[in-house]
LUMMIPA-888941 format. One line per field, with one value per residue (C-alpha): residue number from 0; residue in one letter; x, z, y. Coordinates in steps of 0.25 Angstrom, whole numbers. Each point is the difference from the previous one (the first is absolute). Example, Ala and Ser with C-alpha at 12.3 -4.5 7.8 and 13.67 -1.06 7.14 Angstrom:
2
pos <- [0,1]
code <- [a,s]
x <- [49,6]
z <- [31,-2]
y <- [-18,14]
This chain:
290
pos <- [0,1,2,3,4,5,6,7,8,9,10,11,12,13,14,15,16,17,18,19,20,21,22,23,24,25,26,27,28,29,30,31,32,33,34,35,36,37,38,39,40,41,42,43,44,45,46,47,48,49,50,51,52,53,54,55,56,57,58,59,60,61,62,63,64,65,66,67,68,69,70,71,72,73,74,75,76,77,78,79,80,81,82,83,84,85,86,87,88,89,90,91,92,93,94,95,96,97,98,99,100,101,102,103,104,105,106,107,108,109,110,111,112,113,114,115,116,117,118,119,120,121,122,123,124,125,126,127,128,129,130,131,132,133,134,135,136,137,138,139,140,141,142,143,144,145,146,147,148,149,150,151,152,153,154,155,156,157,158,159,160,161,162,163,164,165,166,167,168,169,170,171,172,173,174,175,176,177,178,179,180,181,182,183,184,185,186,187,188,189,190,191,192,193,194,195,196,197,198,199,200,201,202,203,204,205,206,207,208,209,210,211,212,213,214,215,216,217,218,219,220,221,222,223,224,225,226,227,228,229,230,231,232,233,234,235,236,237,238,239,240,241,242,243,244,245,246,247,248,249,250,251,252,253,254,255,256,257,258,259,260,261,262,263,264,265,266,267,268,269,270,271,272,273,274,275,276,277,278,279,280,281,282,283,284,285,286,287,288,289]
code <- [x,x,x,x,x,x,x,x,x,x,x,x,x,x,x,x,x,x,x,x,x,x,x,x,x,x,x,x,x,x,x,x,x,x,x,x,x,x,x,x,x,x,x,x,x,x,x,x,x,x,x,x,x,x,x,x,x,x,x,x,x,x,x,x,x,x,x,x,x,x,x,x,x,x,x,x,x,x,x,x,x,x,x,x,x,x,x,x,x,x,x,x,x,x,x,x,x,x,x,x,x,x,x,x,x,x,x,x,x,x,x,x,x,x,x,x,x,x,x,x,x,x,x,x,x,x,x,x,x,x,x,x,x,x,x,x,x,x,x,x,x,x,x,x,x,x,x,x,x,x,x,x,x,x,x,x,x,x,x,x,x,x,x,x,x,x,x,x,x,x,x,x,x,x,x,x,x,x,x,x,x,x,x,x,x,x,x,x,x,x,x,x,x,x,x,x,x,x,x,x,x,x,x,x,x,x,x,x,x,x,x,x,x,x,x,x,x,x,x,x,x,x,x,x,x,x,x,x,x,x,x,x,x,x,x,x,x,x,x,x,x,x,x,x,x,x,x,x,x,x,x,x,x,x,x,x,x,x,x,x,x,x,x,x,x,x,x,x,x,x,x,x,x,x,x,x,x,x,x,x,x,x,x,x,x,x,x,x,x,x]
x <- [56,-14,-6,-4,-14,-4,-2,13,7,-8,2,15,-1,-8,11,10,-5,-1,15,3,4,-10,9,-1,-14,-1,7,-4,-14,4,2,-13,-14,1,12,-7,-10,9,8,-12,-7,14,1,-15,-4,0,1,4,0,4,16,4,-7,-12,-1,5,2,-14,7,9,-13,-6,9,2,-16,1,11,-8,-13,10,7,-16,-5,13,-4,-13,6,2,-14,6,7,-5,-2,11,-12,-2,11,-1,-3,4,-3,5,0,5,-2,5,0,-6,-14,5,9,-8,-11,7,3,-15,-3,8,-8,9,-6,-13,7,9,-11,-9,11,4,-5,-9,-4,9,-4,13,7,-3,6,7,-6,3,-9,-2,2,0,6,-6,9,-3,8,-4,12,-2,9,-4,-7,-13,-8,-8,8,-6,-6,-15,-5,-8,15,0,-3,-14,10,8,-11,-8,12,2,-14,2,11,-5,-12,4,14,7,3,1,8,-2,9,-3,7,-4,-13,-15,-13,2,-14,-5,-6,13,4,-13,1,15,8,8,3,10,-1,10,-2,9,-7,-12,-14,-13,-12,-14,-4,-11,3,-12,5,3,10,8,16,4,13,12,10,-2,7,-4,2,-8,-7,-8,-11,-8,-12,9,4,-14,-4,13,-2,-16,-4,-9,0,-8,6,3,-4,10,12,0,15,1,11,9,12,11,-3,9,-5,8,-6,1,-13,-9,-9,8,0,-16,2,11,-12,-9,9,5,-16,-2,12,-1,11,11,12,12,-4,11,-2,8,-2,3,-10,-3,-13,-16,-1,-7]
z <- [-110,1,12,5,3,14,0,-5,10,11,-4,1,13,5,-5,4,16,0,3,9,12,11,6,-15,0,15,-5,-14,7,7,-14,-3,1,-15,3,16,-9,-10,14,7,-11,-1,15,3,-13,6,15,6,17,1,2,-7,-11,7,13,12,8,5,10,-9,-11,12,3,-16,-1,10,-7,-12,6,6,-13,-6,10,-1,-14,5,4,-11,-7,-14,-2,-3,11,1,-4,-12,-6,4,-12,8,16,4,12,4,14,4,15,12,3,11,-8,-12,7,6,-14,-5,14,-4,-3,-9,-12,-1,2,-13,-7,0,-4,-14,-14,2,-11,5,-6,2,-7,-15,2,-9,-11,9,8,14,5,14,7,13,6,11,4,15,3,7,4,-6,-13,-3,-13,4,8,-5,8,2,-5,16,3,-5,8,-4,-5,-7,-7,-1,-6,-10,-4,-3,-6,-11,-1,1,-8,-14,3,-10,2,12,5,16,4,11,7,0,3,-6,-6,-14,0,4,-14,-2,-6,-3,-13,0,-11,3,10,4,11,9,11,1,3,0,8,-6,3,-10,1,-1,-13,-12,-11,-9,3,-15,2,-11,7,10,7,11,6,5,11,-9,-10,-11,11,8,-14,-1,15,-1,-13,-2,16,-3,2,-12,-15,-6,-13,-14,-1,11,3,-14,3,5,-9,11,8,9,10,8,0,11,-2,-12,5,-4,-15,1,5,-10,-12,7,-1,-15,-3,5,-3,-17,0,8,-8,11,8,9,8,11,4,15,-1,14,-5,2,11,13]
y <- [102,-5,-2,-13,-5,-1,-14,-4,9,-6,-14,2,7,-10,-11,7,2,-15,-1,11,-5,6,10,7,-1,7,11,1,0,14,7,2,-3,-7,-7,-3,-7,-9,-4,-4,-8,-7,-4,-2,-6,-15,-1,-14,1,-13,-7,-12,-8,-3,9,-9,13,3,10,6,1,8,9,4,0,12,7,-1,6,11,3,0,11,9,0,7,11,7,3,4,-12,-14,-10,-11,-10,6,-6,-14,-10,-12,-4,-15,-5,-13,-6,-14,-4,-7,5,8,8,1,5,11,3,-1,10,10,13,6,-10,6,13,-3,-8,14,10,-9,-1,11,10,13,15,4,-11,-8,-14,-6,-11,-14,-11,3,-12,-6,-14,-5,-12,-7,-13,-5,-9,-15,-10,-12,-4,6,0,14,10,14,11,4,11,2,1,13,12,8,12,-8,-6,14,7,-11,0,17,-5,-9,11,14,-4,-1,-14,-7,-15,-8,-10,-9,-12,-11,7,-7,4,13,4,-2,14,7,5,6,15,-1,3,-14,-8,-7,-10,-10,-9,-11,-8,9,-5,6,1,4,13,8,14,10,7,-8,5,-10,-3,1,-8,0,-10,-9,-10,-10,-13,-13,8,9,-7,6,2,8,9,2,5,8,7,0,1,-11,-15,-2,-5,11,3,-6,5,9,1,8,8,-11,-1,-6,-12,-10,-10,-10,-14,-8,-9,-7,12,9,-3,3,15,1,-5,10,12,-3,-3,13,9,0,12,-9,3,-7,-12,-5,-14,-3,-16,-4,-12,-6,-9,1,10,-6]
Protein backbone atom coordinates (compact mmCIF):
# COMPACT_ATOMS: atom_id res chain seq x y z
CA UNK A 1 0.00 0.00 0.00
CA UNK A 2 1.44 3.45 -0.95
CA UNK A 3 2.36 5.59 1.66
CA UNK A 4 0.81 8.65 2.23
CA UNK A 5 2.39 12.17 1.91
CA UNK A 6 3.19 14.06 5.07
CA UNK A 7 1.03 16.73 4.61
CA UNK A 8 -2.08 14.82 4.23
CA UNK A 9 -1.28 12.69 7.23
CA UNK A 10 -0.69 15.72 9.21
CA UNK A 11 -3.92 17.41 8.04
CA UNK A 12 -5.72 14.58 9.41
CA UNK A 13 -3.96 14.33 12.58
CA UNK A 14 -4.39 17.78 13.06
CA UNK A 15 -8.54 17.36 12.32
CA UNK A 16 -8.73 14.87 14.03
CA UNK A 17 -6.99 16.39 17.68
CA UNK A 18 -9.70 19.00 17.26
CA UNK A 19 -12.36 16.74 18.88
CA UNK A 20 -10.45 14.93 21.52
CA UNK A 21 -11.70 15.70 24.45
CA UNK A 22 -8.57 17.29 26.71
CA UNK A 23 -8.04 14.38 28.83
CA UNK A 24 -7.05 12.37 25.47
CA UNK A 25 -5.00 15.02 24.36
CA UNK A 26 -3.03 14.98 28.03
CA UNK A 27 -2.36 11.46 27.75
CA UNK A 28 -1.84 11.33 24.06
CA UNK A 29 0.59 13.95 24.74
CA UNK A 30 2.68 11.47 27.12
CA UNK A 31 3.27 9.08 24.11
CA UNK A 32 5.78 10.74 22.52
CA UNK A 33 7.54 13.78 21.81
CA UNK A 34 5.72 14.03 18.09
CA UNK A 35 2.34 13.19 19.37
CA UNK A 36 3.41 15.92 22.71
CA UNK A 37 3.69 18.37 19.67
CA UNK A 38 0.35 17.54 17.83
CA UNK A 39 -1.45 17.76 21.39
CA UNK A 40 0.09 21.00 22.40
CA UNK A 41 -0.71 22.76 18.94
CA UNK A 42 -4.18 21.33 19.51
CA UNK A 43 -4.66 22.80 23.20
CA UNK A 44 -2.54 25.96 22.88
CA UNK A 45 -3.25 27.03 19.37
CA UNK A 46 -5.91 29.72 20.41
CA UNK A 47 -5.83 30.87 24.09
CA UNK A 48 -8.91 32.75 25.43
CA UNK A 49 -8.18 33.68 29.58
CA UNK A 50 -11.23 35.20 29.68
CA UNK A 51 -15.06 33.74 31.25
CA UNK A 52 -18.28 34.67 29.40
CA UNK A 53 -18.88 36.39 26.21
CA UNK A 54 -17.21 39.61 26.95
CA UNK A 55 -15.00 38.95 30.37
CA UNK A 56 -17.12 40.47 33.30
CA UNK A 57 -14.94 38.44 35.58
CA UNK A 58 -11.89 40.56 35.93
CA UNK A 59 -10.90 38.22 39.14
CA UNK A 60 -11.60 35.29 37.61
CA UNK A 61 -9.50 36.51 34.13
CA UNK A 62 -6.69 37.01 36.75
CA UNK A 63 -6.51 34.13 38.46
CA UNK A 64 -6.52 32.29 34.59
CA UNK A 65 -3.95 34.88 33.39
CA UNK A 66 -1.56 33.39 36.03
CA UNK A 67 -2.26 29.89 35.24
CA UNK A 68 -1.48 30.53 31.85
CA UNK A 69 1.97 32.11 32.72
CA UNK A 70 2.51 29.18 35.05
CA UNK A 71 1.59 26.52 32.35
CA UNK A 72 3.99 28.81 29.86
CA UNK A 73 7.26 28.53 32.29
CA UNK A 74 6.71 24.76 33.09
CA UNK A 75 6.92 24.59 29.30
CA UNK A 76 10.41 25.95 30.06
CA UNK A 77 11.65 23.21 31.63
CA UNK A 78 12.25 21.19 29.06
CA UNK A 79 14.85 22.65 26.66
CA UNK A 80 14.24 20.03 23.75
CA UNK A 81 10.81 20.64 23.58
CA UNK A 82 9.01 23.59 22.11
CA UNK A 83 7.76 26.27 24.35
CA UNK A 84 3.89 26.39 25.24
CA UNK A 85 4.07 29.88 23.20
CA UNK A 86 5.10 28.57 20.22
CA UNK A 87 1.96 27.16 19.36
CA UNK A 88 -0.19 30.02 20.04
CA UNK A 89 -1.87 31.52 16.73
CA UNK A 90 -4.47 33.29 18.63
CA UNK A 91 -4.32 35.49 22.15
CA UNK A 92 -7.85 37.19 23.08
CA UNK A 93 -8.36 38.94 25.98
CA UNK A 94 -11.56 40.53 26.77
CA UNK A 95 -12.06 42.74 29.99
CA UNK A 96 -15.06 44.49 30.99
CA UNK A 97 -15.48 46.06 34.46
CA UNK A 98 -15.52 49.17 36.72
CA UNK A 99 -12.07 50.79 36.70
CA UNK A 100 -11.14 49.41 39.76
CA UNK A 101 -11.53 45.94 38.62
CA UNK A 102 -10.36 46.42 35.22
CA UNK A 103 -7.27 47.90 36.40
CA UNK A 104 -6.22 45.19 38.60
CA UNK A 105 -6.58 43.21 35.53
CA UNK A 106 -4.37 45.70 33.35
CA UNK A 107 -1.81 45.55 36.63
CA UNK A 108 -1.47 42.11 36.34
CA UNK A 109 2.35 41.19 35.55
CA UNK A 110 1.67 38.10 33.95
CA UNK A 111 0.50 39.89 30.58
CA UNK A 112 3.64 41.16 29.59
CA UNK A 113 5.02 37.75 30.78
CA UNK A 114 2.63 36.20 28.21
CA UNK A 115 2.88 38.91 25.51
CA UNK A 116 6.82 38.17 25.39
CA UNK A 117 6.67 34.24 25.28
CA UNK A 118 3.92 34.12 21.98
CA UNK A 119 4.18 34.39 18.22
CA UNK A 120 7.80 34.28 18.57
CA UNK A 121 10.04 32.49 15.77
CA UNK A 122 11.17 29.13 17.75
CA UNK A 123 14.31 26.89 16.43
CA UNK A 124 13.05 24.11 17.87
CA UNK A 125 9.54 24.23 16.55
CA UNK A 126 8.22 25.24 12.35
CA UNK A 127 4.69 26.52 13.06
CA UNK A 128 2.05 25.87 11.15
CA UNK A 129 0.75 27.99 7.92
CA UNK A 130 -1.95 30.55 9.94
CA UNK A 131 -2.35 34.32 10.93
CA UNK A 132 -1.13 35.10 14.27
CA UNK A 133 -3.45 37.02 15.35
CA UNK A 134 -4.19 39.02 18.68
CA UNK A 135 -7.46 40.77 20.29
CA UNK A 136 -7.14 43.48 23.05
CA UNK A 137 -10.57 44.29 24.78
CA UNK A 138 -11.12 46.72 26.90
CA UNK A 139 -14.67 47.67 28.13
CA UNK A 140 -14.67 50.07 31.41
CA UNK A 141 -18.15 49.84 32.85
CA UNK A 142 -20.36 52.95 34.05
CA UNK A 143 -23.57 53.54 35.30
CA UNK A 144 -25.29 55.85 33.33
CA UNK A 145 -25.11 56.85 29.70
CA UNK A 146 -21.99 57.96 28.27
CA UNK A 147 -20.99 58.38 24.63
CA UNK A 148 -16.86 57.75 25.41
CA UNK A 149 -16.29 55.20 28.07
CA UNK A 150 -12.80 53.57 26.85
CA UNK A 151 -9.76 53.23 28.44
CA UNK A 152 -6.42 55.33 28.09
CA UNK A 153 -3.58 54.06 26.86
CA UNK A 154 -1.56 56.12 30.12
CA UNK A 155 -3.68 53.51 31.93
CA UNK A 156 -1.52 51.00 31.05
CA UNK A 157 1.65 50.02 33.06
CA UNK A 158 5.16 50.75 31.29
CA UNK A 159 5.64 46.84 31.12
CA UNK A 160 2.70 46.24 29.64
CA UNK A 161 3.09 48.91 27.10
CA UNK A 162 6.92 47.82 26.81
CA UNK A 163 6.23 44.11 26.28
CA UNK A 164 3.59 45.06 23.79
CA UNK A 165 5.75 47.18 21.71
CA UNK A 166 8.36 43.87 21.71
CA UNK A 167 5.53 42.26 20.69
CA UNK A 168 4.36 44.03 17.62
CA UNK A 169 8.41 44.33 16.90
CA UNK A 170 10.23 41.21 17.68
CA UNK A 171 7.04 38.91 16.50
CA UNK A 172 5.30 37.17 13.63
CA UNK A 173 2.33 38.95 14.29
CA UNK A 174 0.53 39.55 11.74
CA UNK A 175 -3.43 40.60 12.51
CA UNK A 176 -4.27 42.99 15.08
CA UNK A 177 -7.64 43.54 16.53
CA UNK A 178 -8.13 46.64 19.87
CA UNK A 179 -11.34 47.61 21.08
CA UNK A 180 -12.49 50.89 23.35
CA UNK A 181 -8.70 52.41 24.21
CA UNK A 182 -7.66 56.23 23.20
CA UNK A 183 -4.63 57.93 23.12
CA UNK A 184 -2.80 55.16 21.93
CA UNK A 185 0.19 56.46 19.81
CA UNK A 186 0.16 56.71 16.12
CA UNK A 187 3.83 55.42 15.95
CA UNK A 188 2.90 52.27 17.94
CA UNK A 189 2.96 49.92 14.86
CA UNK A 190 6.00 50.98 13.69
CA UNK A 191 8.66 47.92 12.78
CA UNK A 192 5.69 45.32 13.07
CA UNK A 193 4.63 42.75 10.47
CA UNK A 194 0.68 43.58 10.68
CA UNK A 195 -1.51 43.69 7.97
CA UNK A 196 -4.46 43.17 9.23
CA UNK A 197 -5.96 45.77 11.45
CA UNK A 198 -9.29 45.89 12.80
CA UNK A 199 -10.36 48.49 15.13
CA UNK A 200 -13.47 49.33 17.54
CA UNK A 201 -13.43 52.58 19.44
CA UNK A 202 -9.69 53.28 19.18
CA UNK A 203 -8.33 56.83 18.74
CA UNK A 204 -5.07 57.92 18.11
CA UNK A 205 -2.72 60.37 19.49
CA UNK A 206 0.18 61.84 17.20
CA UNK A 207 3.35 60.45 17.93
CA UNK A 208 6.36 60.37 14.88
CA UNK A 209 8.64 57.62 15.60
CA UNK A 210 12.51 57.98 14.96
CA UNK A 211 12.46 55.06 12.29
CA UNK A 212 10.12 55.08 9.47
CA UNK A 213 9.06 51.97 7.58
CA UNK A 214 5.61 51.75 5.62
CA UNK A 215 2.62 49.56 7.24
CA UNK A 216 1.63 47.61 4.08
CA UNK A 217 -1.97 47.01 5.22
CA UNK A 218 -4.27 44.26 3.17
CA UNK A 219 -7.63 44.37 5.32
CA UNK A 220 -8.71 47.01 7.34
CA UNK A 221 -11.45 47.90 9.35
CA UNK A 222 -12.38 51.07 11.46
CA UNK A 223 -14.77 53.21 12.79
CA UNK A 224 -15.82 57.00 13.14
CA UNK A 225 -12.91 57.63 15.51
CA UNK A 226 -10.14 56.95 13.13
CA UNK A 227 -9.82 59.39 9.89
CA UNK A 228 -7.55 59.14 6.71
CA UNK A 229 -4.99 61.48 8.61
CA UNK A 230 -4.74 59.09 11.38
CA UNK A 231 -4.21 56.20 8.51
CA UNK A 232 -1.57 58.27 7.35
CA UNK A 233 0.31 58.92 10.69
CA UNK A 234 -0.19 55.26 11.55
CA UNK A 235 0.87 53.60 8.38
CA UNK A 236 3.58 56.33 6.88
CA UNK A 237 4.86 57.68 10.56
CA UNK A 238 4.28 60.99 9.02
CA UNK A 239 1.61 63.77 9.21
CA UNK A 240 2.16 64.58 5.78
CA UNK A 241 -0.06 63.48 2.34
CA UNK A 242 1.23 60.59 1.33
CA UNK A 243 2.10 60.21 -2.06
CA UNK A 244 -1.06 58.51 -4.68
CA UNK A 245 -2.11 55.53 -4.24
CA UNK A 246 -0.31 54.72 -1.38
CA UNK A 247 -2.50 52.06 0.56
CA UNK A 248 -1.58 49.81 -2.61
CA UNK A 249 -1.90 46.59 -0.94
CA UNK A 250 -5.31 47.30 0.54
CA UNK A 251 -7.65 44.65 -0.86
CA UNK A 252 -10.24 44.43 2.18
CA UNK A 253 -11.87 47.61 3.79
CA UNK A 254 -14.75 48.19 6.25
CA UNK A 255 -15.55 51.39 8.03
CA UNK A 256 -18.43 52.13 10.23
CA UNK A 257 -20.07 55.54 9.76
CA UNK A 258 -21.49 57.55 12.14
CA UNK A 259 -20.97 61.24 10.63
CA UNK A 260 -21.13 63.16 6.90
CA UNK A 261 -17.23 63.05 7.96
CA UNK A 262 -17.03 59.79 7.57
CA UNK A 263 -17.94 59.39 3.93
CA UNK A 264 -14.66 61.65 3.33
CA UNK A 265 -12.21 59.12 5.00
CA UNK A 266 -14.24 56.43 3.28
CA UNK A 267 -13.46 58.66 -0.47
CA UNK A 268 -9.91 59.01 0.86
CA UNK A 269 -9.06 55.25 1.54
CA UNK A 270 -11.03 54.03 -1.94
CA UNK A 271 -8.97 57.16 -3.71
CA UNK A 272 -6.09 55.73 -2.38
CA UNK A 273 -6.57 51.86 -2.10
CA UNK A 274 -6.92 50.92 -6.18
CA UNK A 275 -6.43 47.10 -5.25
CA UNK A 276 -9.73 47.16 -2.95
CA UNK A 277 -11.37 44.00 -3.93
CA UNK A 278 -14.21 43.78 -0.66
CA UNK A 279 -15.73 46.91 0.84
CA UNK A 280 -18.19 46.58 3.45
CA UNK A 281 -20.08 49.65 5.04
CA UNK A 282 -21.77 49.47 8.05
CA UNK A 283 -24.19 52.78 8.56
CA UNK A 284 -25.05 53.91 12.19
CA UNK A 285 -25.73 57.51 11.11
CA UNK A 286 -25.97 59.94 14.01
CA UNK A 287 -25.49 63.56 11.85
CA UNK A 288 -22.60 65.99 11.30
CA UNK A 289 -20.13 65.29 14.02
CA UNK A 290 -19.97 68.30 16.61
Amino acid sequence: MPQLPFEILDGILEEGLKVLPLSSLSSLALTSRGFRIYANEARFSTLLPYKGHVGHDCDGTIRRLDSLADVIRTGHSIPTLPGVGDFVTSFQLKVTGYATALQRVLDSQSIPFIFANIFRPSPLYTSVNKPRSLMLSLHPFEWGYSSDVRIHWSMLHDGFRGEFANLLCLSDLDELHLRQIKGVPSSFLQGSKVKHLNFRGVSLQSSVSGKSAPINLQSLSIDHFISFQDLVQLCFNSSFSPPPQSFRSLTNASLQVNHAEDMDTLNDILGNAPHIQHLGILLHYMGPSE
